[in-house]
C-alpha positions as CSV (number, residue, x, y, z in Angstrom):
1,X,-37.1,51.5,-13.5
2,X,-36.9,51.4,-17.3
3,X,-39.8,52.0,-19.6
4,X,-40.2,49.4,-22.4
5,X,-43.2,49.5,-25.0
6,X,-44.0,45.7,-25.7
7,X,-45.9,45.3,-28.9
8,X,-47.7,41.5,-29.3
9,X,-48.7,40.9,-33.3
10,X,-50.5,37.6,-33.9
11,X,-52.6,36.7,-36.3
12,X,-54.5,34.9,-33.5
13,X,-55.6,35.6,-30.6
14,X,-52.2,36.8,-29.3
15,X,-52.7,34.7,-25.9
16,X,-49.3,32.8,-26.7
17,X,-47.8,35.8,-26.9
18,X,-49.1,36.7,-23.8
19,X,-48.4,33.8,-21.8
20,X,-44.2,34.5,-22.9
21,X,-44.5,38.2,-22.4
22,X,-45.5,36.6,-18.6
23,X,-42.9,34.7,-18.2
24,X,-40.0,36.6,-19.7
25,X,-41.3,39.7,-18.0
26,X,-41.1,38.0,-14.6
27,X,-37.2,37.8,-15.0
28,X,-36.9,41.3,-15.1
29,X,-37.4,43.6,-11.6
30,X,-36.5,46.6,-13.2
31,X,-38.4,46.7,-16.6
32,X,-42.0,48.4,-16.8
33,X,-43.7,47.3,-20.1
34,X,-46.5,49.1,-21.7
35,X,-48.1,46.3,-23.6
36,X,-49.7,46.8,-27.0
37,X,-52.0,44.0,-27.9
38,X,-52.8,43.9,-31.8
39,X,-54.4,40.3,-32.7
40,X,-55.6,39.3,-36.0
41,X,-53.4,40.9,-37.6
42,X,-54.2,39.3,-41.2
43,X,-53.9,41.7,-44.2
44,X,-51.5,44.0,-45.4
45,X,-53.1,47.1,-44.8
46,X,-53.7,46.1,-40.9
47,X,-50.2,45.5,-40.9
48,X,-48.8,49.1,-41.7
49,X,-51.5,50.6,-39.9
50,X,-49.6,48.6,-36.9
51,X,-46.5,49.5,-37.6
52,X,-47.0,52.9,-37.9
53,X,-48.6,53.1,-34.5
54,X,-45.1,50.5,-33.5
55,X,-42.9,53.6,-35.3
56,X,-45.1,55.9,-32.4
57,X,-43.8,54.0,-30.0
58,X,-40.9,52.2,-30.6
59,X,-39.9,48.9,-28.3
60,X,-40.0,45.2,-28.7
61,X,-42.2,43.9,-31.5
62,X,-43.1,39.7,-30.5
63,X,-44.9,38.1,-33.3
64,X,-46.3,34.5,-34.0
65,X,-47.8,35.0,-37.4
66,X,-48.4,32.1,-40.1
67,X,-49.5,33.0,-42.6
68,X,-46.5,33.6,-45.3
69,X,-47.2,37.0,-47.1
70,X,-47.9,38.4,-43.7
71,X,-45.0,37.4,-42.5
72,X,-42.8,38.2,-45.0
73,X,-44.2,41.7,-45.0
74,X,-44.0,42.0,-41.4
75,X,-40.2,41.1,-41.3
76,X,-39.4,43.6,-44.5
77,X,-41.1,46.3,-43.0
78,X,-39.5,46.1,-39.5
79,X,-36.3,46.2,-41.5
80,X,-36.9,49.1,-43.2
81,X,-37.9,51.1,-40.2
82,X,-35.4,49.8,-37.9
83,X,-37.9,47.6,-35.9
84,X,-36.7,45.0,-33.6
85,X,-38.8,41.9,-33.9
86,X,-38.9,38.6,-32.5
87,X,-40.9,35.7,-33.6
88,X,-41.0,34.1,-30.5
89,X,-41.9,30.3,-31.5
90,X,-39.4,29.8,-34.4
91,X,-37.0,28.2,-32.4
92,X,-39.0,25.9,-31.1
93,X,-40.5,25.1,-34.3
94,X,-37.7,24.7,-35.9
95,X,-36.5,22.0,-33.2
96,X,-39.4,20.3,-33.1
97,X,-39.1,20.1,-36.8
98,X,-35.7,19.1,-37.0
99,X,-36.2,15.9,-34.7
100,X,-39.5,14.6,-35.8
101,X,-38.9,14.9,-39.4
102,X,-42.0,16.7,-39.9
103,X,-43.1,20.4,-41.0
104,X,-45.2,22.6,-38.8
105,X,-48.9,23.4,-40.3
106,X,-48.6,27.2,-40.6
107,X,-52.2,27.4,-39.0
108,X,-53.4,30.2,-37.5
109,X,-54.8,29.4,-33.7
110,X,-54.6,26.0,-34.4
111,X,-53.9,25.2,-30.8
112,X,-57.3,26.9,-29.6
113,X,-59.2,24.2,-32.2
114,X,-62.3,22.6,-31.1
115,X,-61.2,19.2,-30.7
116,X,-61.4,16.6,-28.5
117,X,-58.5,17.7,-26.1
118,X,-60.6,21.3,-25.9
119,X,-64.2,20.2,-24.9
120,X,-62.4,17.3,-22.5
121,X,-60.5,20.4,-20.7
122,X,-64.4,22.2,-20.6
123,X,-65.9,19.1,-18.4
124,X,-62.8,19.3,-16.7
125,X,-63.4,22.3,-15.3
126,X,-67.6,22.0,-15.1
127,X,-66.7,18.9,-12.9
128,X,-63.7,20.7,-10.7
129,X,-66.4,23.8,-10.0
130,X,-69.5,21.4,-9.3
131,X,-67.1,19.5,-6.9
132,X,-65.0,22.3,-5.0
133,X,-65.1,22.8,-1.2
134,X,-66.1,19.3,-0.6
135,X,-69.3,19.5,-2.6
136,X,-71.0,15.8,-3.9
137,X,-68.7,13.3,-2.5
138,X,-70.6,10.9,-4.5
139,X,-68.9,11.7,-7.7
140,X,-65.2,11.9,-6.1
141,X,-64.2,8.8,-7.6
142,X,-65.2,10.5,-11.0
143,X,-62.1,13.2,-10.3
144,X,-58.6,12.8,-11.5
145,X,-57.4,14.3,-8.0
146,X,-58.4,14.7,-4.9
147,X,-57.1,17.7,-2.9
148,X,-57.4,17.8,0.7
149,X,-55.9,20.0,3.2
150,X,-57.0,22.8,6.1
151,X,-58.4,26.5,5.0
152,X,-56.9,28.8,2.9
153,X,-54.2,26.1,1.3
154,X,-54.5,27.2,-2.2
155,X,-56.8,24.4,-2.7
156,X,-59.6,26.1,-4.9
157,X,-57.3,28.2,-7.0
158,X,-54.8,25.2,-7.6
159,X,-57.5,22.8,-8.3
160,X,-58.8,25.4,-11.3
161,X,-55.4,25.7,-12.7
162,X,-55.2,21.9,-12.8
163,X,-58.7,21.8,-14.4
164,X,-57.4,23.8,-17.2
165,X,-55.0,21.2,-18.0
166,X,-57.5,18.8,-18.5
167,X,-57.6,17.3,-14.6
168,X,-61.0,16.8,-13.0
169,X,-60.2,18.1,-9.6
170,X,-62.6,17.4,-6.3
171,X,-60.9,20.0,-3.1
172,X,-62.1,18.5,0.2
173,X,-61.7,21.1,3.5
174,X,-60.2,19.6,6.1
175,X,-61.7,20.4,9.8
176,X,-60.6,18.8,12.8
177,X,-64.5,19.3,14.4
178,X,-65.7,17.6,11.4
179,X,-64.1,14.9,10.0
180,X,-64.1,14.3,5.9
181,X,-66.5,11.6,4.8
182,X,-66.1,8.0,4.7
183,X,-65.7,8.1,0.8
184,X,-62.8,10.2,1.4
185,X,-60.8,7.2,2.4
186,X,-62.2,4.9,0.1
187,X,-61.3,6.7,-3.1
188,X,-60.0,4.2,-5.7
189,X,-59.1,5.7,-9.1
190,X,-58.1,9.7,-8.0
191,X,-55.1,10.7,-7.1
192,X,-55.5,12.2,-3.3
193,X,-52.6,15.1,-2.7
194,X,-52.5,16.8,0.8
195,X,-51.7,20.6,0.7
196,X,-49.6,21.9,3.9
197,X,-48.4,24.9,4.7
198,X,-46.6,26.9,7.4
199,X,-48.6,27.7,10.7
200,X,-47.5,31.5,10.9
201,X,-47.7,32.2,7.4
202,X,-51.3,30.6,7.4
203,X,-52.3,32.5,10.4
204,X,-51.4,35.7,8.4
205,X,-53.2,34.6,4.9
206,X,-56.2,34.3,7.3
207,X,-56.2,37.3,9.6
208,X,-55.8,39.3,5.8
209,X,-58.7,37.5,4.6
210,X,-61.1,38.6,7.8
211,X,-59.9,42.0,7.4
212,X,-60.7,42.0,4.0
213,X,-64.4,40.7,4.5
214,X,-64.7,43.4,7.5
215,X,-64.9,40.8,10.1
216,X,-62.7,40.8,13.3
217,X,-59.4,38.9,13.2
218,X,-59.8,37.5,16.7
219,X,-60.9,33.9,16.7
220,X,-59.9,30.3,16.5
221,X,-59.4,30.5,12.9
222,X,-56.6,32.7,13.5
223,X,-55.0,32.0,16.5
224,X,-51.7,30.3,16.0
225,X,-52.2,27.6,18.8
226,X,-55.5,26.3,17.3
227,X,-53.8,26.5,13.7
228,X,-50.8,24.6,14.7
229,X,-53.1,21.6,16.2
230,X,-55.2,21.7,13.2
231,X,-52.1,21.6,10.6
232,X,-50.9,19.0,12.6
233,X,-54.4,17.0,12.3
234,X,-54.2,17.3,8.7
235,X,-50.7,16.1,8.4
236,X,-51.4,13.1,10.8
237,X,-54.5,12.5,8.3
238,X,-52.4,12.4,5.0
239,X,-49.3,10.2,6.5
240,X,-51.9,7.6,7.7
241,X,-53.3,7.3,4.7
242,X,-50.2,7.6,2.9
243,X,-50.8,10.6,0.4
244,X,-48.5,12.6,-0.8
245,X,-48.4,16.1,0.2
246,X,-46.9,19.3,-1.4
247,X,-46.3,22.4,1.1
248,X,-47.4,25.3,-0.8
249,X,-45.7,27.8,1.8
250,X,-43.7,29.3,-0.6
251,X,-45.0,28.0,-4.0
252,X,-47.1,29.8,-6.3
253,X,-50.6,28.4,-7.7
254,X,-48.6,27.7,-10.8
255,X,-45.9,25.7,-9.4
256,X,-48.1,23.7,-6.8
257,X,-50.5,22.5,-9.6
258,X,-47.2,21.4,-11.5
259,X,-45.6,19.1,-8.3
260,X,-49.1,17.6,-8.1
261,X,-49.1,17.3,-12.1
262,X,-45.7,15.4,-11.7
263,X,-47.1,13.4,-9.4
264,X,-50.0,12.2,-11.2
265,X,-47.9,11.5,-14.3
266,X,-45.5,9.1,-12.2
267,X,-48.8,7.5,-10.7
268,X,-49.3,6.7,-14.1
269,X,-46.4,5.2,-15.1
270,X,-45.7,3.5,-12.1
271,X,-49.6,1.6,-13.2
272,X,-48.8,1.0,-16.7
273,X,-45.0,0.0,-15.6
């Protein structure tokens, strides 16, 4: 496995930076990177005492920084000592530019503002944490979505990453002893999504989670007979009612909160269509 020392200058917060480090990093099995984190980066001397600790330990310099002297500097000085650098928005930037006609701000951390968008995302996720696990059905119809499905579907952890896109997110537990409430089925203005997911695989997610709470892995909760019948209650639930329903067997958080995203999105435009 190859080393690579990944250095992340913003004059922000350097949590764009972070997010592509993710991503980029993800396509790459054989690549260790030591990150170096150095936000608000914003005068010159900051800047060499950077790149002299970058000269230490030379790698992959990313960089979003806006602000013009900085950035000149930044891109001279890489220059002269050989740096590779990458400013990893520019492309985008300039695209965007290109086709709207219009010049970017040159901001720095515009995007974390407090504007509306930001404090709308903060109730977002008061209201998803206040309404998880099937907590104050009186207020469902309030939520955005509606995620229903049996234990250990992902459906906390997916309804927070949907709340930090701006969704108001209720989760409702699905038990086949204990049927979800009448207001369940009555639900007018969310969006109600059914998680699924295989039998055997859930059995296994559960047995870890009992071993991991100390507690013996010998019950109903994980015997695959009882979980079959009760995935198959759920399912029988969501095609009655005729919700959708994503199968997050072998989806990540990330990638079941986008389907359900998609889905909410069409929803939309099917209502203003």
């Amino acid at each position: 496995m190859s080393e690579l020392h990944l250095h992340l200058l913003s004059d922000s917060t350097g949590e764009t930076l972070d997010m592509v480090a993710n991503a980029c990093l993800a396509q790459f099995d054989g690549v260790e990177a030591i990150r170096h984190p150095w936000p608000m980066v914003r005068s010159e001397g900051h800047l060499d005492r950077v790149l002299d600790d970058v000269e230490r330990r030379p790698g992959l310099v990313l960089y979003t920084v806006v602000n013009p002297t900085i950035r000149k500097e930044l891109e001279r000085k890489c220059r002269q000592r050989k740096l590779h650098a990458v400013p990893v928005l520019d492309p985008v930037l300039d695209a965007l530019a290109a086709i709207s006609g219009e010049q970017a701000k040159g901001r720095a951390g515009r995007q974390h503002a407090l504007d509306e968008a930001y404090f709308a995302r903060v109730d977002a996720i008061q209201f998803t944490i206040a309404h998880d696990d099937g907590i104050a059905p009186e207020n469902w119809e309030e939520a955005d979505i509606v995620l229903a499905g049996v234990s250990r579907t992902s459906k906390t952890p997916t309804s927070i990453y949907l709340a930090n896109r701006g969704f108001k997110v209720a989760n409702v537990p699905l038990v086949r002893e204990s049927p979800p409430p009448d207001t369940l089925f009555a639900l007018k203005h969310p969006l109600i999504v059914g998680l699924t997911t295989n039998p055997d695989r859930l059995v296994q997610i559960r047995r870890n989670r009992l071993l991991s709470l100390n507690q013996a892995p010998e019950t109903d909760y994980v015997d695959i007979e009882a979980v079959n019948a009760e995935v198959a209650f759920a399912r029988r639930l969501f095609a009655d009612n005729g919700w959708p329903v994503i199968d997050v067997t072998r989806r990540s958080i990330e990638e079941s909160a986008l389907a359900i995203a998609k889905l909410y999105s069409e929803r939309l435009e099917a209502g203003a269509g």
